[in-house]
N, C-alpha and C positions, 0 to 999 in steps of 0.2 A: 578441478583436479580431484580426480578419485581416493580416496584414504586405503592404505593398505595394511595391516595389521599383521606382524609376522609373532609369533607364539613359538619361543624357543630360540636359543639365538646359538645354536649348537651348530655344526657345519652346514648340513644344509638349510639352514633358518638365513645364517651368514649370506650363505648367497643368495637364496630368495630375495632379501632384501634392497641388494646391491644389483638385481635384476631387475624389480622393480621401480628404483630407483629411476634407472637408465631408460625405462619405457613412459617414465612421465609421470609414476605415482608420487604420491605423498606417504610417505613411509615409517610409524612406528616399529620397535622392534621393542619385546616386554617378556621377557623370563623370570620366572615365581625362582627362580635359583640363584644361584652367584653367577654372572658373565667372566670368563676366562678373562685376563689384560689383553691377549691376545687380538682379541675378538672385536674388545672395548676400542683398541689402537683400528680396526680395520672401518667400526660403526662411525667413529669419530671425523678418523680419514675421507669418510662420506658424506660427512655431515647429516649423519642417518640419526636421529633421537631414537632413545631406548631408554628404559628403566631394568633394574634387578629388582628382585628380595618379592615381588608384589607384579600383579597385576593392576593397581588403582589407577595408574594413568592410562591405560590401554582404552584406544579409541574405541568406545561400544557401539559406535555406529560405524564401523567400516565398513565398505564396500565387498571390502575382498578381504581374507583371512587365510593366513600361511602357518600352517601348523604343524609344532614337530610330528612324526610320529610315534611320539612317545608320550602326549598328550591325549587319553582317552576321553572320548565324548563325554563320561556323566561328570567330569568336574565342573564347576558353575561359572565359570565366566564361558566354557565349550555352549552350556546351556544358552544363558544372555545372549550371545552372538548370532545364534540360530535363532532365539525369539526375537531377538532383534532385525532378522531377515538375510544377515550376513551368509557371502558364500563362502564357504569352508574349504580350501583346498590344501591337499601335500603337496610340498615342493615338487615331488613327481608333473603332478597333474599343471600347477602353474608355469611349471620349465617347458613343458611341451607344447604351452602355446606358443612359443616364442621361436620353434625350428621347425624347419623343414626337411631334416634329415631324418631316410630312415631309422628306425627303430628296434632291436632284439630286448625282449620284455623278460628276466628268468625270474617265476617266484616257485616256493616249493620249501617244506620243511627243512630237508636237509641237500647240502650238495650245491648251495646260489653258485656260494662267492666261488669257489674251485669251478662249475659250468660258466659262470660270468667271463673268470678272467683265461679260461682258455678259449673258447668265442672269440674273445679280444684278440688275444694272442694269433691265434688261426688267420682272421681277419686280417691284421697288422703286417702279420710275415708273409701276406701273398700280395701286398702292396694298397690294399683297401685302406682309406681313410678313414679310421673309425675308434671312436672316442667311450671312454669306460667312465660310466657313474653310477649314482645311487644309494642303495642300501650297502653299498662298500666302501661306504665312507668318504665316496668322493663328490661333493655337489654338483648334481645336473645341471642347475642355476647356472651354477656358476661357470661350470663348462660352457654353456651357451652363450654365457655372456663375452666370454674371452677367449673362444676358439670357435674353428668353423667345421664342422665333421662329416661327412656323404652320410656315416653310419653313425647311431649311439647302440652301444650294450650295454643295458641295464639291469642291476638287480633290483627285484622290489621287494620287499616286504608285504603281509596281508597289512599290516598298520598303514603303510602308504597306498596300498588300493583303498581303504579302507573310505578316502577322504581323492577319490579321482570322479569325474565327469566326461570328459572329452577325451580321455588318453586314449592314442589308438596306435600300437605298435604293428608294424609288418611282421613282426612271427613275432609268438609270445609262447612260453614256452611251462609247463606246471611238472615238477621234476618226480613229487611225493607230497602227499598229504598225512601227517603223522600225527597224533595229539603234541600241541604246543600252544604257549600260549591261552592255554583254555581259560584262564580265568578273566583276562581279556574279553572272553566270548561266551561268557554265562555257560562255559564248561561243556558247549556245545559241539564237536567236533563238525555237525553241518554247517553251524555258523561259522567256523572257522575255513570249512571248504567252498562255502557261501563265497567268502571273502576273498581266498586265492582268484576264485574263479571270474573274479571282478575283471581278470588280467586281460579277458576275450570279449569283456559287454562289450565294445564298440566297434568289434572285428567285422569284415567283409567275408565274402566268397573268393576277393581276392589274397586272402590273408593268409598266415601260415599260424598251426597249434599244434606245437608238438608236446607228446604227454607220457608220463611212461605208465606204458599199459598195464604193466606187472602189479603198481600199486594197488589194491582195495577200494581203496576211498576214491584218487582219480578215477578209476577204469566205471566206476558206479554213477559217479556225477556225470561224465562223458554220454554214459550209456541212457542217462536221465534227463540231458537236457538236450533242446537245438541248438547244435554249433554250427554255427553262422559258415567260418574260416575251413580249410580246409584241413583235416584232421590228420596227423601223422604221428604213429604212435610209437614207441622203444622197446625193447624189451630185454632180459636176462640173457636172453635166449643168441641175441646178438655175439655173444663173448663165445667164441670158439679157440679154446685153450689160451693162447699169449695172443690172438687175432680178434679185431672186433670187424663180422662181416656186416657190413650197413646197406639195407635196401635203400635204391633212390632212382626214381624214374625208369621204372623197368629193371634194374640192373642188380649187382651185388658188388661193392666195394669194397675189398679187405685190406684193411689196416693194421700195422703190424708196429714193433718199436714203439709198445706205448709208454708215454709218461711218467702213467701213476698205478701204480696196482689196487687191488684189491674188487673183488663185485662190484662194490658199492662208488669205484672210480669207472669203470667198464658202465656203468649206467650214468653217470657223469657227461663220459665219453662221448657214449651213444646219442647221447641231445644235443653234445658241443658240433659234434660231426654234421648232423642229421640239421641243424640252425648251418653251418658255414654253407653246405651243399644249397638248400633254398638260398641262401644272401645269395650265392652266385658263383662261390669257389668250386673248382674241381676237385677233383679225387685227389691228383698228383699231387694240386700245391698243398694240401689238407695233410696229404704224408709227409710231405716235406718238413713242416711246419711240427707235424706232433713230437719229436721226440727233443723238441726245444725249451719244450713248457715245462718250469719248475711248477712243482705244488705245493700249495696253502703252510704257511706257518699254522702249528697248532692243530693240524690235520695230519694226524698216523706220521707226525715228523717224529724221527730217531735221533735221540740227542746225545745218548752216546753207549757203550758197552763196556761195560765194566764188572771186572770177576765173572767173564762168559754172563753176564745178564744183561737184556739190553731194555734201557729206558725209554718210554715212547710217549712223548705229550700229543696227547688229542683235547685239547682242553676248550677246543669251537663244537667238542659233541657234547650242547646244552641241552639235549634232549632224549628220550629214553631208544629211540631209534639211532639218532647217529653213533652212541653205545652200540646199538647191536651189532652197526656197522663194523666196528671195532673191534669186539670180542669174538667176530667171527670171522676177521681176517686174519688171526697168527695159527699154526700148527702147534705150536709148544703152548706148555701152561704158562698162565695169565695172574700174576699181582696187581687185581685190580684195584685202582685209588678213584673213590667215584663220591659225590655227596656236592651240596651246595645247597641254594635256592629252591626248591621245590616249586614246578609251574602245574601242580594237580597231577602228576606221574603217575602213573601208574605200571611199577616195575614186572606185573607179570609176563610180559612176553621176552622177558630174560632168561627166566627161572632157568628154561631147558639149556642155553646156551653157557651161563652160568657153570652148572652142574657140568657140560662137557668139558670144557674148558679154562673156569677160573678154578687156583687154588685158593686162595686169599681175599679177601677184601679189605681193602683201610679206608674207612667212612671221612671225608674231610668236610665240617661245615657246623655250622651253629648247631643243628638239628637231623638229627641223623636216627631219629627214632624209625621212618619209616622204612630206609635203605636196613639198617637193622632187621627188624620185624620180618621182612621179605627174604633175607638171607641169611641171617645166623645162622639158624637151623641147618643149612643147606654147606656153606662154608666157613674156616675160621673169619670168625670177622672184628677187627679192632677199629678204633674211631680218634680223633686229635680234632686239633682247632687251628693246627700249625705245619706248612710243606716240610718245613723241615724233618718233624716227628713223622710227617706220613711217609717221608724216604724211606726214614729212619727202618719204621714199622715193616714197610714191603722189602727193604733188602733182608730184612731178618727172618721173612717166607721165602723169598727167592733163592732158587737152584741155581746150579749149572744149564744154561743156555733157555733160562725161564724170561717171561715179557714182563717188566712192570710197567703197564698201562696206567696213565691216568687218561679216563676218560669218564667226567664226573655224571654225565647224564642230567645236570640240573645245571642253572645260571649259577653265574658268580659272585652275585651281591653280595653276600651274608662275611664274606672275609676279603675279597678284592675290588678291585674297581670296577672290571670286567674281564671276559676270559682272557683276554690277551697278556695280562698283570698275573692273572693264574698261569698264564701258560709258562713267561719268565720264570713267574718266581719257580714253578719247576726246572726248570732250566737251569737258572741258577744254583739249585739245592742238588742235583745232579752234579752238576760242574765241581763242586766242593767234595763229592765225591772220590772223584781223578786227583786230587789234590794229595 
């Protein structure tokens, strides 16, 4: 019996293992962290052995090795495993040996999980069988193990390509490549689009790649490498007023009653459309379908208005572009609340959008020297450590019929758990507002 070694016992590590299990492996499960009880009650339930706090009992010879992706290659037992001969794989890569349903693959700086779960959506309301995991938090594993699906839609990650072999999706899709994660990647933007573009290594000529052509960094790699898969590309250009017109086999399809506004959902859109049309849907049921889909918690959600100012958490824009996204969808001035974790940023392609647009800025985060530095000059700019004082801060700049955005452009670490914990506790500190 084969050993299989799963690294991380976080949702999808969870399942891995319980996947595993079920095909005949022998199963360790070993996190250098604390295991949730949660977790401990499900590993138990399977008689699955695991350890916390350590690696020491992790089998150094396994076979097969299931890693989070949040587990970067240069820490040393990554190293051991590899010189030990061990094959590495993301839960991605080991779920998909195990089904035979098609495949939708979205990775891409900004825009996954809102293009994943309208895909889904589309899919689902025209009566397709078709199941949602991934990098959204829902194990592929484990879908497979305990459902039967025609279709999967999946978000990936560059961390979960990062650790794939065989994965081979029927349309795979790269939305934007933005600086993120750079430190990850030796601050290399090519290694990072290196990485995205892992999404097509095993594609055919019968495959689908949809891309959006508008990006830089896509349209450059596209242009530089052999794509295998048949190339279909999006563009800005598609959004004709409140109408997104989509080419597809000769033709023009315009879609109306959409969604979710803003550009940066109109190129959303355009990949969600452009993936339902190849899987096989029509135009009609694809209209049917769009004006049903809610959009993303923590994404340009409006949480309430108050004294004609209305509060808006974007607190899933961890990076300096899905900011831009942001700051460039309202007409009215902007109380921007922005700061956190720092992943190598670099805030100049703000400067000009900034300068049109924000009045204010309230720096929220441990370290706020750089977000400083790059904007005092430019706007008032205050800093805290606390949501509450950063309400505080922005209603005391806000106007009549003015946006207080939080959209921090950096991760969450440095004061919350992750953005979603950010995105509450504004929410919450709003809501006391109405009070």
């Amino acid at each position: 019996m084969d050993t299989l070694l799963v690294l991380g016992a976080g949702e999808s590590g969870i399942g891995a293992a319980r996947l595993a299990k079920a095909k005949g492996y022998q199963v360790f499960v070993s996190d250098y962290g604390k295991i949730p009880q949660e977790q401990k009650d499900v590993l138990t339930a399977e008689k699955i052995p695991f350890e916390e706090g350590s690696h020491d009992s992790a089998p150094k010879d396994a076979s097969i090795v299931v890693k989070s992706p949040g587990i970067p290659d240069t820490v040393p037992i990554i190293q051991q495993l590899r010189k030990n001969g061990s094959k590495i794989y993301s839960e991605i890569e080991f779920a998909s040996l195990y089904t035979d349903a098609k495949m939708i693959a979205i990775t891409g700086t900004n825009g996954k999980t809102t293009t994943t779960k309208l895909i889904h959506h589309l899919l689902s309301k025209s009566g397709i069988n078709a199941g949602l995991a991934g990098n959204i938090g829902i194990s592929f594993a484990k879908e497979v193990l305990e459902k039967k699906y025609d279709w999967y839609v999946l978000e990936i990650s560059s961390f979960q390509l990062d650790d794939i072999e065989t994965f081979h999706p029927n349309i795979s899709l790269i939305l934007n490549i933005t600086p993120d994660h750079l430190d990850r990647y030796e601050y290399s933007i090519d290694k990072y689009a290196d990485s995205k573009f892992r999404i097509i290594e095993n594609l055919t000529d019968e495959d689908i790649f949809i891309y959006g052509k508008d990006d830089k960094v896509t349209n450059e790699a596209v242009s530089a490498k052999n794509i295998a898969p048949k190339a279909v590309p999006f563009t800005n250009e598609f959004l004709k007023g409140d109408t997104l017109e989509i080419p597809f086999n000769g033709q023009i399809y315009t879609f109306d009653h959409l969604p979710l506004k803003g550009p940066h959902n109109a190129w959303n859109m355009s990949a969600a459309i452009l993936s339902a049309l190849n899987a096989g849907m029509t135009a009609e049921d694809i209209q049917k379908a769009l004006p049903s889909f809610v959009g993303e918690p923590h994404r340009l959600q409006e949480v309430a208005e108050i004294d004609q100012v209305t509060y808006v958490n974007d607190s899933k824009a961890t990076n300096v572009e899905a900011a831009l996204f942001a700051l460039q969808s309202f007409k009215k001035p902007i109380v921007w609340i922005a700061g956190g974790t720092d992943k190598g940023n670099d805030y100049a392609p703000l400067v000009d959008t900034v300068k049109e647009n924000v009045k204010a800025l309230v720096c929220l985060g441990v370290d706020n020297e750089k977000l400083k530095n790059d904007f005092s000059a430019i706007i008032p700019t205050e800093e805290t450590q606390s949501m509450k004082e950063a309400i505080q801060l922005a209603k005391k700049h806000a106007s009549d019929k003015d946006i207080v955005l939080l959209s921090p452009a950096c991760a969450s670490f440095d004061l919350f758990k992750n953005y979603m914990a950010r995105g509450d506790e504004f929410i919450k500190e709003v809501k006391e507002l109405e009070l």
